[in-house]
Each structure stands twice: as structure tokens, then as C-alpha cells.
Biopython code that builds the backbone (N, CA, C, O; Angstrom):
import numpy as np
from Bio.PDB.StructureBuilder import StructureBuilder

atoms = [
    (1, "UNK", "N", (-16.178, -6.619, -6.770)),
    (1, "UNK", "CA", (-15.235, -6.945, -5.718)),
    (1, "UNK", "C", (-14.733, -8.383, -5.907)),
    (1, "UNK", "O", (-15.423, -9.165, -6.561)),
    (2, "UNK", "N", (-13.525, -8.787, -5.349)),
    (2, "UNK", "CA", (-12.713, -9.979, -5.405)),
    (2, "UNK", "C", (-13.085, -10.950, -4.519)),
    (2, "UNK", "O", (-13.376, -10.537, -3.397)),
    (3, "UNK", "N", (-13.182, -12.566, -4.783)),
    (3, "UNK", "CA", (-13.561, -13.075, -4.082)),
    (3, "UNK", "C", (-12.617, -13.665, -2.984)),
    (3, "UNK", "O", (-11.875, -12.760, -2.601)),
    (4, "UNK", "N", (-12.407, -14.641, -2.442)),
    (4, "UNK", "CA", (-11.460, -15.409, -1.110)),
    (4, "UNK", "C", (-10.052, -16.628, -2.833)),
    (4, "UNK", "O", (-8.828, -16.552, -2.946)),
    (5, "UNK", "N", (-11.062, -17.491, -3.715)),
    (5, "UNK", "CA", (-10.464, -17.471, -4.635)),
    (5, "UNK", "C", (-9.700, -16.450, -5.713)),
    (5, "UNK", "O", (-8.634, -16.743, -6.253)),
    (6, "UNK", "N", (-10.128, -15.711, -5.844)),
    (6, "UNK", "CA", (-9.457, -14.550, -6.308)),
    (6, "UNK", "C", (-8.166, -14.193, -5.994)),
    (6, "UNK", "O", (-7.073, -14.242, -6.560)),
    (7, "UNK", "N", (-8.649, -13.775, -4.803)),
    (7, "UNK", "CA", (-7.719, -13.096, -3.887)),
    (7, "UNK", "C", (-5.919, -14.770, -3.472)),
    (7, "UNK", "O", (-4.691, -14.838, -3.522)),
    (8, "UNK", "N", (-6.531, -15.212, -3.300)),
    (8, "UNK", "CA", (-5.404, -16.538, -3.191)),
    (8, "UNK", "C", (-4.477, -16.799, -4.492)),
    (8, "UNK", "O", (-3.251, -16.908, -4.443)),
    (9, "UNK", "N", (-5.499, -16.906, -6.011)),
    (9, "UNK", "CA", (-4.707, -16.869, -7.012)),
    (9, "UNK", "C", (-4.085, -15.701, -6.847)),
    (9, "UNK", "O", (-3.088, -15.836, -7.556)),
    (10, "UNK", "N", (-4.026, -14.511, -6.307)),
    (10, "UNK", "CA", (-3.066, -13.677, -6.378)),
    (10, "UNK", "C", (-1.778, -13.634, -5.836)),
    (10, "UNK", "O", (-0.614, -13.407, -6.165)),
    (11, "UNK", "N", (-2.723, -14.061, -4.500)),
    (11, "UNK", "CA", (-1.422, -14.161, -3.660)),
    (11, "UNK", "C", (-0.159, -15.384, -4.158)),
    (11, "UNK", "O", (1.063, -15.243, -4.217)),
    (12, "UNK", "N", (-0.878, -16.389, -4.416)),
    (12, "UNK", "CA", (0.372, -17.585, -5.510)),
    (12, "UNK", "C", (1.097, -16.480, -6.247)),
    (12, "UNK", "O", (2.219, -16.173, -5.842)),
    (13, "UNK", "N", (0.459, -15.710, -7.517)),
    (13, "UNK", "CA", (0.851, -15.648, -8.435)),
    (13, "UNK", "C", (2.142, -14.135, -7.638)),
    (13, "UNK", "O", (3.216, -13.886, -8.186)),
    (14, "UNK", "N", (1.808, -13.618, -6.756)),
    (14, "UNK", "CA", (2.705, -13.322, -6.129)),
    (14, "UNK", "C", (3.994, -13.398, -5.599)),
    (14, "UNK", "O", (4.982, -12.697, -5.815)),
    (15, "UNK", "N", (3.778, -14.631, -4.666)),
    (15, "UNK", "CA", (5.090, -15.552, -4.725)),
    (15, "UNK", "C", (5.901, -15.917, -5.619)),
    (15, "UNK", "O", (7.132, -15.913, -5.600)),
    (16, "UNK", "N", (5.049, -16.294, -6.563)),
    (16, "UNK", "CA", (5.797, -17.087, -8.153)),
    (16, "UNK", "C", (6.881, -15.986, -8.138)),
    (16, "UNK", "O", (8.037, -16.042, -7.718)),
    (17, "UNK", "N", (5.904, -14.532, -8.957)),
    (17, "UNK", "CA", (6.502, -13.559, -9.650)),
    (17, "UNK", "C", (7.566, -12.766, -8.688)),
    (17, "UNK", "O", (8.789, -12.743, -8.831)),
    (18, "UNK", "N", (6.803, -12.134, -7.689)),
    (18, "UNK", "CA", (7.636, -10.657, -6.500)),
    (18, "UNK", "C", (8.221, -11.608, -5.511)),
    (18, "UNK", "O", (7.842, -10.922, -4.562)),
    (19, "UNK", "N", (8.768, -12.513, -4.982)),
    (19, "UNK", "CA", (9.076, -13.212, -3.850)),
    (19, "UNK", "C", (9.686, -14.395, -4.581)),
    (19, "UNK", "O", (10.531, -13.572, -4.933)),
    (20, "UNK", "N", (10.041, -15.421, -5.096)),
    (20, "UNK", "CA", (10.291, -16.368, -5.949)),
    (20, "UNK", "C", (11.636, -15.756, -6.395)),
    (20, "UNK", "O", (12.711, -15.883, -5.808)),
    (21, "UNK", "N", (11.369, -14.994, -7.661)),
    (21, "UNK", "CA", (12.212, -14.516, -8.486)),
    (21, "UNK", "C", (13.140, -13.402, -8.001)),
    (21, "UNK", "O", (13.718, -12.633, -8.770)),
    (22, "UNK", "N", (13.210, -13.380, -7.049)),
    (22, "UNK", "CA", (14.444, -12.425, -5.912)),
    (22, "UNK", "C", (15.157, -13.533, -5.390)),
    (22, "UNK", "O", (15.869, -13.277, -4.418)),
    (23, "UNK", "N", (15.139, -14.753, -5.818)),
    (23, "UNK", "CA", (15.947, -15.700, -5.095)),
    (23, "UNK", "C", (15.430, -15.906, -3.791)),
    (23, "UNK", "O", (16.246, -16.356, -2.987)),
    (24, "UNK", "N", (14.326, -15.699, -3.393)),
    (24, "UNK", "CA", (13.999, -15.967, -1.780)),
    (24, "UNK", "C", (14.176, -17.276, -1.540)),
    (24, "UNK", "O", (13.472, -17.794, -2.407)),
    (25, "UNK", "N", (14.668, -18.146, -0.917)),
    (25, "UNK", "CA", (14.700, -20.180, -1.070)),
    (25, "UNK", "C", (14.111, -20.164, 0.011)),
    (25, "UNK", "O", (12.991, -20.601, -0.256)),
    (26, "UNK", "N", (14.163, -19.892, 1.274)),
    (26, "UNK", "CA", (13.355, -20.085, 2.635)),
    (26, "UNK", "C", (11.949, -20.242, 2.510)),
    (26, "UNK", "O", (10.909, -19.636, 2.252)),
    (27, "UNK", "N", (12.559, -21.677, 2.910)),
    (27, "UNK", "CA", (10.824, -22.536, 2.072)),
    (27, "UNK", "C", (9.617, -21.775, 3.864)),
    (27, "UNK", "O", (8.422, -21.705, 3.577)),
    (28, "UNK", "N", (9.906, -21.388, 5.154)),
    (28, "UNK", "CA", (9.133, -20.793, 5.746)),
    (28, "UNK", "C", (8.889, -19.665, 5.320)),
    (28, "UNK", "O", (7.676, -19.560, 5.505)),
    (29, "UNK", "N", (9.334, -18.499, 4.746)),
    (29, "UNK", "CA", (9.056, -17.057, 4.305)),
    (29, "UNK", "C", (8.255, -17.126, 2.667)),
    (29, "UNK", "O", (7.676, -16.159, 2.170)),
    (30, "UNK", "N", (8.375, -18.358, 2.072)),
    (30, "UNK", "CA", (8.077, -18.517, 0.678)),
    (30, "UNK", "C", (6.123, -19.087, 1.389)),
    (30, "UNK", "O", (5.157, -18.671, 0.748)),
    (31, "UNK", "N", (5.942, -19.756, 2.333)),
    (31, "UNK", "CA", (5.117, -20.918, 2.998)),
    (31, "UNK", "C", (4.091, -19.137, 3.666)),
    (31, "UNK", "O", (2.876, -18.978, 3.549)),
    (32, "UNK", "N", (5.154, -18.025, 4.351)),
    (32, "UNK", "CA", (4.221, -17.371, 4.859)),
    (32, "UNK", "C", (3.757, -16.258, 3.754)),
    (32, "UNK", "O", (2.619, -15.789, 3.771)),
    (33, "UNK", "N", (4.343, -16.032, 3.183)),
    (33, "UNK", "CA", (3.807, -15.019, 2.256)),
    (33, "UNK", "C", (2.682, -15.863, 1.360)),
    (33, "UNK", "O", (1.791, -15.255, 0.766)),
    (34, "UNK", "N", (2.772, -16.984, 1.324)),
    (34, "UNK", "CA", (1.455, -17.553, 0.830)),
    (34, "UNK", "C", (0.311, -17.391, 1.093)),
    (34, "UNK", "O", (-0.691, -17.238, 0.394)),
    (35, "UNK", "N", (0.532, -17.438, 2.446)),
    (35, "UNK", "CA", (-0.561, -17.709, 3.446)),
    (35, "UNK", "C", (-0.994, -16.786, 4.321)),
    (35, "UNK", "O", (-1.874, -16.972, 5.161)),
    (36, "UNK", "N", (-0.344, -15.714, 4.126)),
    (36, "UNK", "CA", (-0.863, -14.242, 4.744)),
    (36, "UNK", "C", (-1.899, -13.673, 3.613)),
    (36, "UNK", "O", (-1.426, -13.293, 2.542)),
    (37, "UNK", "N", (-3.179, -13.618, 3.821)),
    (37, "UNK", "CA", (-4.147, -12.863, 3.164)),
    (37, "UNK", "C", (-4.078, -11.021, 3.476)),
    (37, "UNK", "O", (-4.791, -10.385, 4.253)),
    (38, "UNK", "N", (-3.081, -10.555, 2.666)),
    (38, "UNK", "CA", (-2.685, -9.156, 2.596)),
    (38, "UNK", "C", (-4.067, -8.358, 2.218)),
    (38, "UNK", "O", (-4.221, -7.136, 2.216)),
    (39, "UNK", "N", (-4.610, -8.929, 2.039)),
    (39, "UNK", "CA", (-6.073, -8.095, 1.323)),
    (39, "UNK", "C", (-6.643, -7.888, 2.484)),
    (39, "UNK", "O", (-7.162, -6.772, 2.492)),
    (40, "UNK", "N", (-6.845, -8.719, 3.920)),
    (40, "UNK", "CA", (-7.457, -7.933, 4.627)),
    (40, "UNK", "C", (-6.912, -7.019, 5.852)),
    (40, "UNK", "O", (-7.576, -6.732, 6.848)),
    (41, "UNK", "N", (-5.553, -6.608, 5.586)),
    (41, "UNK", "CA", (-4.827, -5.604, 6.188)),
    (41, "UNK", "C", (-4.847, -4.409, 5.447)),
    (41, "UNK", "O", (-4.133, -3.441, 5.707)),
    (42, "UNK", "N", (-5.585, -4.463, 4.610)),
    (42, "UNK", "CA", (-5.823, -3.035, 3.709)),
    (42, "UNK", "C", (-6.825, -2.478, 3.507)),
    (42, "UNK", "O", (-7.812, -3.113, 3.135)),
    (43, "UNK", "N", (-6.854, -1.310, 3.670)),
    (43, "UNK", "CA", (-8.228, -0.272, 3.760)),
    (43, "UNK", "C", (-8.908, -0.962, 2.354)),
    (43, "UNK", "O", (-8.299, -1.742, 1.621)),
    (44, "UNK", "N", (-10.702, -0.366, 2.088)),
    (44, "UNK", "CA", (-11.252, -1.447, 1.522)),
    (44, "UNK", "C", (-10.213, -0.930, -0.059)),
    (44, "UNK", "O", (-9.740, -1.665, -0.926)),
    (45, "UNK", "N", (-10.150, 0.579, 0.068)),
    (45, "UNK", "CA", (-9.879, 1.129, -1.331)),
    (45, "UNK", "C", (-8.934, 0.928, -2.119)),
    (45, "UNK", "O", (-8.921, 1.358, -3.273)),
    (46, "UNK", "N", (-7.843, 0.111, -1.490)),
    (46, "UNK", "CA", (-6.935, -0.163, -2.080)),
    (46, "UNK", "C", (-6.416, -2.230, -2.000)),
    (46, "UNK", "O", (-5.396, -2.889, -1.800)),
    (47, "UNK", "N", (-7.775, -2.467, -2.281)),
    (47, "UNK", "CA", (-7.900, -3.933, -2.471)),
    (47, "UNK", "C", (-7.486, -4.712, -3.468)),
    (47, "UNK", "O", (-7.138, -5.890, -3.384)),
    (48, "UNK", "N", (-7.544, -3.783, -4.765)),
    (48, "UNK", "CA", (-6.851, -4.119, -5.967)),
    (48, "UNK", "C", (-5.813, -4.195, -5.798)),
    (48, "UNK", "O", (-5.154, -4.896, -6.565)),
    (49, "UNK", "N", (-5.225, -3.558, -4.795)),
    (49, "UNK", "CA", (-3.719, -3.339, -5.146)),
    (49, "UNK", "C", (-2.966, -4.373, -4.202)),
    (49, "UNK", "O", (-1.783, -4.545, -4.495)),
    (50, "UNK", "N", (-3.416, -5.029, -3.209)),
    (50, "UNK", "CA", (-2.768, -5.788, -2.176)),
    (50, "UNK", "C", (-1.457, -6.727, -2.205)),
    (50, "UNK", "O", (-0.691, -6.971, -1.273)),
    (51, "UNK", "N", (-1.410, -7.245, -3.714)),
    (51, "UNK", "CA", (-0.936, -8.178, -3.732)),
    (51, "UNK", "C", (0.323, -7.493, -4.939)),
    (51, "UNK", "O", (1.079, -8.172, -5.634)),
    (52, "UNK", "N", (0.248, -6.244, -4.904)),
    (52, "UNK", "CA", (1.490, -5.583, -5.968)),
    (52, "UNK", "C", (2.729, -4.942, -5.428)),
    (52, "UNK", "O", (2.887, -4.389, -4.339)),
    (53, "UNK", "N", (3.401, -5.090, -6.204)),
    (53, "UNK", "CA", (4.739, -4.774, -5.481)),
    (53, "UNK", "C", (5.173, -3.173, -5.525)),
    (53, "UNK", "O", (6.034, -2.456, -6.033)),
    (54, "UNK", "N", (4.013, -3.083, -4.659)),
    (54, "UNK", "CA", (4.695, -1.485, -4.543)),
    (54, "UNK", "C", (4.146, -0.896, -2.933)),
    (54, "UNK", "O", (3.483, -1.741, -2.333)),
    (55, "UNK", "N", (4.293, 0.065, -2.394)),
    (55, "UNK", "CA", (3.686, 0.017, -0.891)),
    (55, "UNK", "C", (2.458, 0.482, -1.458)),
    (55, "UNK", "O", (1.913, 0.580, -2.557)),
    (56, "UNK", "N", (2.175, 0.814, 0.176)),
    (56, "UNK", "CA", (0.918, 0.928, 0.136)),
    (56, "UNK", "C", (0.684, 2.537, 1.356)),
    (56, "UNK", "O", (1.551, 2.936, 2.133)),
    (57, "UNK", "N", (-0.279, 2.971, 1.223)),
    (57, "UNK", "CA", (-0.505, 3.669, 2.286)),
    (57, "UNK", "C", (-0.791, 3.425, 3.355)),
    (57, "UNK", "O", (-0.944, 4.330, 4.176)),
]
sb = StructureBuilder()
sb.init_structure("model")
sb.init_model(0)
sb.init_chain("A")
sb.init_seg("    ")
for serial, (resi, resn, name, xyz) in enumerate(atoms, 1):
    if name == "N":
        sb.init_residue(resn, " ", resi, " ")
    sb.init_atom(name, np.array(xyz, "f"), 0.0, 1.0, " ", f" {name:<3s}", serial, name[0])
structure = sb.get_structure()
């Protein structure tokens, strides 16, 4: 399982890649998607997947 570090480098590398590179500039929506830990709005089973750009169930 992923740790609290883990899980944060993702979420950056998130922003960078899925949110960043769509042109998002709104330095508040760039600031919250940082800082929303999506991993714990998700059932445990799909923990790997939290931070990918695709939905979710």
C-alpha cells in the first residue's frame, strides 16, 4: 500500500501532467487540485488509480 508521501508525489505529478498541460492558469484550481488528497475519496480498491485520468466508479 501507498504511503501519505507517495500519494502527494502523485498528486504533483498530476497537476504537472492532467491539469497543467490543458492550459488550466487559475493559480486557485491549480493550488486545489494539489491539495485535495483524492485517495481518500476512493473505495480502498481502487487506490492505485486515484490520481489517473480516467473516472472512477
Amino acid at each position: 500500500m501507498r504511503d501519505e508521501v507517495e500519494f502527494s508525489s502523485l498528486r504533483e505529478r498530476m497537476v504537472a501532467t492532467q491539469i497543467a498541460s490543458r492550459r488550466i492558469k487559475d493559480k486557485k484550481v491549480l493550488e486545489a487540485m494539489a491539495k485535495v488528497p483524492r485517495h481518500r475519496f476512493v473505495l480502498p480498491k481502487y487506490l492505485d488509480s486515484a490520481y489517473e485520468d480516467h473516472p472512477l466508479p
